[in-house]
C-alpha positions as CSV (number, residue, x, y, z in Angstrom):
1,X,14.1,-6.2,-20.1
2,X,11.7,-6.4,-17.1
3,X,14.5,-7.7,-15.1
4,X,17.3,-5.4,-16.5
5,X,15.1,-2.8,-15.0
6,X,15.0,-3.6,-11.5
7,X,18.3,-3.0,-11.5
8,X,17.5,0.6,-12.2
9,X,19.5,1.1,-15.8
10,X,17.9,1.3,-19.1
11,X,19.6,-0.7,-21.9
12,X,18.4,2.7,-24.1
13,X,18.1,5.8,-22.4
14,X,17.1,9.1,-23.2
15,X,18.4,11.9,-20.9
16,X,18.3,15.7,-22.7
17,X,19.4,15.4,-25.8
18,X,21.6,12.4,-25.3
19,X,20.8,8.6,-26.4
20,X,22.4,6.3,-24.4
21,X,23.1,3.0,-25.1
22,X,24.0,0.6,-22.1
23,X,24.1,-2.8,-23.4
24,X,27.5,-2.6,-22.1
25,X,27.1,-1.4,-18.7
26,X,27.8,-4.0,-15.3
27,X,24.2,-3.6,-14.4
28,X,22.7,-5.0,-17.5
29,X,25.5,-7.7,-18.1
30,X,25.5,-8.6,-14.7
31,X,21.4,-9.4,-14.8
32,X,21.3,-10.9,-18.4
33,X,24.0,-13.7,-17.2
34,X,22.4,-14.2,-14.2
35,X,19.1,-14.9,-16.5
36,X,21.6,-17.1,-18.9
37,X,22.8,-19.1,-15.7
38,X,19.1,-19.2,-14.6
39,X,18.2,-21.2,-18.0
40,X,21.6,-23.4,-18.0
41,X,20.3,-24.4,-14.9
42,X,16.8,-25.7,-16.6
43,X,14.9,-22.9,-14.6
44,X,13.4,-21.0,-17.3
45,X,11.4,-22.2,-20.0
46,X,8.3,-24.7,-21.0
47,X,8.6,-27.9,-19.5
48,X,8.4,-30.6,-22.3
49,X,4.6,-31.5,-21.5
50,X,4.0,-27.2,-22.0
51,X,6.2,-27.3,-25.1
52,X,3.5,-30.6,-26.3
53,X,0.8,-28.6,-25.7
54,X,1.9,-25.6,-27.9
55,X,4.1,-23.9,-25.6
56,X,7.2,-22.1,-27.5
57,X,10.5,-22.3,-25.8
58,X,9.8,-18.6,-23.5
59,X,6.4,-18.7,-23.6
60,X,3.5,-20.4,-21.9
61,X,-0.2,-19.2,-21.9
62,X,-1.6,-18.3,-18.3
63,X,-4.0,-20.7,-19.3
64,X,-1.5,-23.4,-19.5
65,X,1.4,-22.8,-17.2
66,X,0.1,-23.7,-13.4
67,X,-1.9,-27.0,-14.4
68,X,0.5,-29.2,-14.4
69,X,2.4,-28.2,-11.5
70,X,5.7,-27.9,-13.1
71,X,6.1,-23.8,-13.7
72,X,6.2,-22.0,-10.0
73,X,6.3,-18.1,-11.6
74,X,5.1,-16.8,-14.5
75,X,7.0,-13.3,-15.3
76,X,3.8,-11.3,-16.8
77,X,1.4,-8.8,-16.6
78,X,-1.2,-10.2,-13.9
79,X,-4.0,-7.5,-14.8
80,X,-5.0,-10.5,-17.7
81,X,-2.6,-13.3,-16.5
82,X,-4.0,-13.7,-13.3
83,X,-7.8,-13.7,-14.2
84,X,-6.7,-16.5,-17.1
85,X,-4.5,-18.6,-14.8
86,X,-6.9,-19.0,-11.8
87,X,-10.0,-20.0,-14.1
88,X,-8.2,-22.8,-15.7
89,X,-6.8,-24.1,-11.7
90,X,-10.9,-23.4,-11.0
91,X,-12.0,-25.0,-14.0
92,X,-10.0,-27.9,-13.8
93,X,-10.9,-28.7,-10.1
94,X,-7.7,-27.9,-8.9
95,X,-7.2,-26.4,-5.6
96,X,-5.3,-23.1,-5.7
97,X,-4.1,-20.1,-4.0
98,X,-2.5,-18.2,-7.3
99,X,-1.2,-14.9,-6.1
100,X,1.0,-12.4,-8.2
101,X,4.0,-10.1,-6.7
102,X,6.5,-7.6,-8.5
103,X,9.7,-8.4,-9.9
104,X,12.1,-8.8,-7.6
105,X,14.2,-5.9,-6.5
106,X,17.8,-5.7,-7.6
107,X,19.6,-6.3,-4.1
108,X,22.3,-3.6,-5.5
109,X,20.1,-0.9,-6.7
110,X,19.3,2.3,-4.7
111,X,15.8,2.0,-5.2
112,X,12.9,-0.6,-6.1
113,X,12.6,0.0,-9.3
114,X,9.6,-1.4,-11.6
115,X,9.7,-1.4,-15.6
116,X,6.2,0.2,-17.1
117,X,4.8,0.7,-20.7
118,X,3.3,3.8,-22.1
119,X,-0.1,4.5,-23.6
120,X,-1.3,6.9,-25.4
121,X,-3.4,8.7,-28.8
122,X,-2.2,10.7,-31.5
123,X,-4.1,13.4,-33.0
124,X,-3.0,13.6,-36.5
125,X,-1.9,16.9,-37.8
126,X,-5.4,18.3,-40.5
127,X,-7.5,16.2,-38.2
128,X,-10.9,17.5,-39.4
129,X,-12.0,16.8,-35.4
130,X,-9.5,17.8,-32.9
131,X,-12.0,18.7,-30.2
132,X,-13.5,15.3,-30.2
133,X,-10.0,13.8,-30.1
134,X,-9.2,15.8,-27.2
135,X,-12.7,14.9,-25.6
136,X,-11.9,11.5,-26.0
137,X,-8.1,11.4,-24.4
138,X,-9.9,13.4,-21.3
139,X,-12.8,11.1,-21.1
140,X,-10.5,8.4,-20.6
141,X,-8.0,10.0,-18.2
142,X,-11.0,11.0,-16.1
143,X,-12.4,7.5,-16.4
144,X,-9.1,6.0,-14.8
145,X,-8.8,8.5,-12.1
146,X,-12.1,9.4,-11.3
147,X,-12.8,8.5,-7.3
148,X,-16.5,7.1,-7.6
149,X,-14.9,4.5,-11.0
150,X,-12.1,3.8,-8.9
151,X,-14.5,2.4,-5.7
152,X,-16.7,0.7,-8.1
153,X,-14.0,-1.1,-10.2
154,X,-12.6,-2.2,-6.9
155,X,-15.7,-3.6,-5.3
156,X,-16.4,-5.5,-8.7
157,X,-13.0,-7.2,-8.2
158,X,-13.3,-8.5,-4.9
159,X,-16.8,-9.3,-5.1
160,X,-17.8,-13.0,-4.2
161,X,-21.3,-12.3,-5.4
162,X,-22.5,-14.6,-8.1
163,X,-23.0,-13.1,-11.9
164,X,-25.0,-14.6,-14.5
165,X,-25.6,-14.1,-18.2
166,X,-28.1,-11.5,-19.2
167,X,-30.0,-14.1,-21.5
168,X,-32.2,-17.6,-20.3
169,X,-30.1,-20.3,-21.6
170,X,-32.4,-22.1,-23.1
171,X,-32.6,-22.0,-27.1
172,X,-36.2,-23.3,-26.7
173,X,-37.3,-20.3,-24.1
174,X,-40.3,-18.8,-26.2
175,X,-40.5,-16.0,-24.5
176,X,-43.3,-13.2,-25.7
177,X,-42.6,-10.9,-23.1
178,X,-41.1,-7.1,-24.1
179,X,-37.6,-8.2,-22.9
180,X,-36.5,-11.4,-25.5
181,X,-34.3,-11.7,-28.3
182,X,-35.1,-12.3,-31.9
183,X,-34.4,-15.8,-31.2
184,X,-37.3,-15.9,-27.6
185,X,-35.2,-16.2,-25.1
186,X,-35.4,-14.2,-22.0
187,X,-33.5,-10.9,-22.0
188,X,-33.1,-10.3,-17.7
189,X,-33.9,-6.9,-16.8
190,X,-32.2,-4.4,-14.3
191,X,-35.2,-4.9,-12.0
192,X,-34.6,-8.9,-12.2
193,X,-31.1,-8.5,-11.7
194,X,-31.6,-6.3,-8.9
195,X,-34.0,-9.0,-7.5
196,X,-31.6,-11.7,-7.7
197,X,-33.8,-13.4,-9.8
198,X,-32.3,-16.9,-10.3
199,X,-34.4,-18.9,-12.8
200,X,-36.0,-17.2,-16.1
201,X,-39.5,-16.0,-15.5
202,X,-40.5,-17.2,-19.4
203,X,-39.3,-21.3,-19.3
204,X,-38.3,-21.6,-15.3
205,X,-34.3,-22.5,-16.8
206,X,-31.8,-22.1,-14.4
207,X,-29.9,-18.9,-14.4
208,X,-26.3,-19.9,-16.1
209,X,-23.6,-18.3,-13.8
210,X,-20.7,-16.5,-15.2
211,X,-17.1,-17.9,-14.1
212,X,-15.2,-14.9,-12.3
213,X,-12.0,-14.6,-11.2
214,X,-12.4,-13.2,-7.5
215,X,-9.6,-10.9,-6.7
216,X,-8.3,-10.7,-3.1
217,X,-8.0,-6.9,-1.8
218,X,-4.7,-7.4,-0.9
219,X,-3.8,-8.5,-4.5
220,X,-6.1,-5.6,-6.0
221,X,-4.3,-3.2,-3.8
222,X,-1.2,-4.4,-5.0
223,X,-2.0,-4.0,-8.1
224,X,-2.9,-0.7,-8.3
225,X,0.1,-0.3,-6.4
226,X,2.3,-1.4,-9.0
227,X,0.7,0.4,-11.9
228,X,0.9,4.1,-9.7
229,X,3.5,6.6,-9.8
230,X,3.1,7.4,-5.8
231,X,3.6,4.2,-4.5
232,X,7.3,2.2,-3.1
233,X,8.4,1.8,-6.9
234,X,10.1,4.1,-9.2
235,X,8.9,3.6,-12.4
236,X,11.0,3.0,-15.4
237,X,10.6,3.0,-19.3
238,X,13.0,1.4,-21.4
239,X,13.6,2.7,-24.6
240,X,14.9,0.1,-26.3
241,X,11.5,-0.9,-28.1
242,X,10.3,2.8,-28.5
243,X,12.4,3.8,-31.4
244,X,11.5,1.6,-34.6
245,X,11.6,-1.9,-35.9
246,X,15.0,-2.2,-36.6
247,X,15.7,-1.4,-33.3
248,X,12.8,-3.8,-31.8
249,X,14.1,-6.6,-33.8
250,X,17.7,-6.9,-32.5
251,X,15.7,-7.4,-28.7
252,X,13.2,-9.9,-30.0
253,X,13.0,-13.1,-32.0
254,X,15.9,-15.0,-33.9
255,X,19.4,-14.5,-32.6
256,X,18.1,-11.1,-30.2
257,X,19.8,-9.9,-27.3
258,X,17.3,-9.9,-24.3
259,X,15.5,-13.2,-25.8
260,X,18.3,-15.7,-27.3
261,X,20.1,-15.8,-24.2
262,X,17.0,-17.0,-21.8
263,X,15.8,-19.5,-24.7
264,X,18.8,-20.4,-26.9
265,X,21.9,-21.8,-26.4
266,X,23.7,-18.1,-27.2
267,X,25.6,-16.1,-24.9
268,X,24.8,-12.9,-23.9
269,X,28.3,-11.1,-24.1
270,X,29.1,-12.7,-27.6
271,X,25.5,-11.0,-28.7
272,X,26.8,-7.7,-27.8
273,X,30.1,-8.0,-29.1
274,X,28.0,-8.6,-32.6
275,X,25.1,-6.3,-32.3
276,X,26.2,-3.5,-30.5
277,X,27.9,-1.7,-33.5
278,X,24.7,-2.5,-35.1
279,X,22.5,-0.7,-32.8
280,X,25.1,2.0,-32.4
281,X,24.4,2.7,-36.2
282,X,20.4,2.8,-36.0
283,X,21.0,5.2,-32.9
284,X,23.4,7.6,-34.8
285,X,20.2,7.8,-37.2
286,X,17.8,9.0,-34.3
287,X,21.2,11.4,-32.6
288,X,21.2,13.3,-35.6
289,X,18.0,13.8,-35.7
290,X,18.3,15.1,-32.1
291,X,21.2,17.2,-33.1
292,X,19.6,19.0,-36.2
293,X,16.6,20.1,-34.7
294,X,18.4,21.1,-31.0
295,X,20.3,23.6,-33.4
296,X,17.2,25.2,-35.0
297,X,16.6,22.8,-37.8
298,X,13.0,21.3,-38.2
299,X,13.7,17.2,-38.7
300,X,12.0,14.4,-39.1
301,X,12.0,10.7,-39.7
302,X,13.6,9.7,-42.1
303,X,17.0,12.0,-42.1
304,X,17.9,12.2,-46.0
305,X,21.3,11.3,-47.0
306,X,23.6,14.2,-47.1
């Protein structure tokens, strides 16, 4: 779906009170063979040491995929992958300069468009709290766009500065100052932190450092670049997993239309000419629905029988 995207056409769409469905359209056909080809070719996938390792045929763990120098991209969301992939390179001694970039751009669309996902909370309707629901929605908005969080998340990010764990390492630490667990062992205080103090004041154990994954500002600006509204891409949501699971299920798993052809030996056009009357149906559910209440007529899920 991330690559049907780019091309700037949703496989579902919603526009007004129309659902459209474009599993048909040039632009998605056109992508989802070039995908098919790309995997005929051996160029998507698990290799068969990833596959060994517990790697399933369209999926392999950021932990996993760079190690063995056999995977060149991995078509996820860096804000985790990233972090994961680069500690296992560091961990394993490996010399590395991981970097992420966006999907490509369709060379054919108008625009550089960029698939994104949508988040939210619900407040139920009788909720006995509705204030502190609301509270809470702000609290967070405000968190993520709040100048002074934004400064410090990005200076966290890029910093080279060593961390370490709060507690001494050592289960034997006895400490009997104020700051200790209830096992004696060293609890570090703001002021030692502050400090820089680097062995534990009780024992004299080493400090044991915390493994971080340094971002470069170029990739944290790029990042924050590709998850904005106001930046070079035009952000699209595809509606083809926001309805319900009978929907979701003829994209994902067994026999699906946007997985089977990248990971299976099944063809993309012969999918269509076997689902698409299916998904027709399940969006002739949600239309009506559409239709009823746009003439006056308060509807909801499900639509009885009639």
């Amino acid at each position: 779906m991330i690559f049907v995207v780019t091309t700037g056409t949703k496989i579902v769409d919603i526009q007004g009170n129309e659902i459209i469905n474009n599993l048909r359209n040039e632009n998605v056909s056109r992508c989802m063979l070039w995908l098919e080809n790309m995997r005929r070719q051996g160029l998507l996938g698990a290799s068969a040491e990833q596959k060994a390792l517990g790697a399933s045929s369209g999926f392999v763990s950021p932990d996993q995929a760079f190690v063995d120098g056999n995977l060149l991209f991995l078509g996820m969301d860096p804000s985790w992958t990233y972090p994961s992939a680069k500690e296992a390179l560091d961990k394993k001694g490996i010399e590395n300069d991981i970097k992420f970039l966006p999907f490509p751009g369709d060379e054919l669309s108008d625009k550089y468009y960029s698939g994104i996902d949508t988040f939210g909370y619900l407040i139920p309707s009788g909720a006995p709290n509705v204030k502190g629901a609301v509270d809470w929605i702000n609290l967070n908005r405000i968190e993520e766009i709040d100048e002074v969080n934004i400064a410090k998340y990005k200076a966290e990010a890029i910093s080279t500065e060593k961390t370490y764990y709060p507690k001494c390492s050592n289960a034997e630490c006895g400490d009997t100052s104020d700051s200790h667990d209830d096992k004696g062992r060293h609890i570090y205080t703001d002021e030692e932190n502050q400090l820089g103090i680097s062995v534990c004041p009780s024992c004299g154990t080493a400090r044991k450092e915390k493994y971080k994954a340094v971002w470069s500002e170029e990739q944290y600006d790029l990042y924050q670049e590709m998850m904005s509204t106001d930046g070079r891409f035009t952000m699209l949501f595809d509606h083809c997993y926001g309805f319900g699971d009978d929907i979701s299920r003829l994209f994902d798993g067994d026999e699906s239309l946007l997985d089977s052809p990248l990971w299976e030996d099944l063809n993309f056009t012969s999918l269509v000419e076997s689902k698409n009357s299916v998904l027709e149906g399940y969006l002739n559910h949600y239309r009506d629905i559409m239709r009823k209440n746009a003439e006056g007529e308060l509807v909801t899920y499900p639509v009885e029988n009639s």
